[in-house]
C-alpha positions in Angstrom: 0.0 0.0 0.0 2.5 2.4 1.2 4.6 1.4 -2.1 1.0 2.3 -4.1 0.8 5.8 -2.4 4.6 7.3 -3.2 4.1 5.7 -7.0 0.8 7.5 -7.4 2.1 10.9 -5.3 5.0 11.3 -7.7 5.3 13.7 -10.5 2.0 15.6 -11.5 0.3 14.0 -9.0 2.1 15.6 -6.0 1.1 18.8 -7.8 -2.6 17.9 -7.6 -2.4 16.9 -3.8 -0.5 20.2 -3.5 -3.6 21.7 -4.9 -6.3 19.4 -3.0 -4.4 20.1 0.2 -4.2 24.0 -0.1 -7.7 24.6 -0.7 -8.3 22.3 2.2 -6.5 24.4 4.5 -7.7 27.9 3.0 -11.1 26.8 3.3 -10.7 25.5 6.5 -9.0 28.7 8.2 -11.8 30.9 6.4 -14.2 28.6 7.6 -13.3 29.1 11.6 -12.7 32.9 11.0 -15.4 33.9 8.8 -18.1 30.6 7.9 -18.1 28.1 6.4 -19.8 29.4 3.1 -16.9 32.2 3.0 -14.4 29.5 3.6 -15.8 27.4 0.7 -16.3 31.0 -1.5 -12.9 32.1 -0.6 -11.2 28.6 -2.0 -13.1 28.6 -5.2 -12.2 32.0 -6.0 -8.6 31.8 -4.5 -7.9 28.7 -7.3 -9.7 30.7 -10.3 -7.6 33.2 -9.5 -4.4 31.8 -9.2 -4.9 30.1 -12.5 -5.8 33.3 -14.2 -2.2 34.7 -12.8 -0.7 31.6 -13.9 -1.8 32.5 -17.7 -1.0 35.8 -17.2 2.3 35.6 -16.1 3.2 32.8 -18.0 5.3 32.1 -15.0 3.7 28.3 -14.1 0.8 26.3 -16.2 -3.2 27.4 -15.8 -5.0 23.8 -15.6 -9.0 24.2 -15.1 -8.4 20.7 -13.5 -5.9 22.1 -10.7 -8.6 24.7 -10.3 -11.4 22.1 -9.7 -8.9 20.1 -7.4 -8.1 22.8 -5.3 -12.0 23.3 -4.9 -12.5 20.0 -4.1 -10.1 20.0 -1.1 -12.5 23.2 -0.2 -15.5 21.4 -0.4 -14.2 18.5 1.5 -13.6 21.1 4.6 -16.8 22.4 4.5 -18.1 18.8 4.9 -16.2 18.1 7.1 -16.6 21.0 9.7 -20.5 21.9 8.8 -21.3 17.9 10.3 
């Protein structure tokens, strides 16, 4: 298993669990400061944004699905802290 996990968490896939991880932790220090619907607001429009600076720039690579990842690990707070 543990052999599984640092084969799949190599590569572009750290980059996504980067991503999944961040808007976790956004949404859930939002979340306890401000609501959880600010929390989950503030994630979504914290990864739309930092792909738009990634296109601008031309400094890193825009990916919609980093985007949707990093919301995912937004939504996943909310869940977890509105039970």
């Amino acid at each position: 298993m543990i052999n599984w996990w640092y084969a799949k968490m190599e590569g572009p896939w750290a980059h996504y669990l980067a991503h999944f991880m961040g808007g976790f932790m956004i949404s859930t220090v939002v979340g306890h400061l401000h609501g959880l619907i600010i929390g989950l607001t503030c994630t979504i429009i914290i990864a739309g944004l930092k792909e738009l600076v990634d296109k601008i720039s031309s400094k890193g690579t825009p990916e919609v699905l980093a985007a949707v990842i990093t919301s995912f690990g937004g939504l996943l707070a909310y869940l977890i802290l509105g039970i």
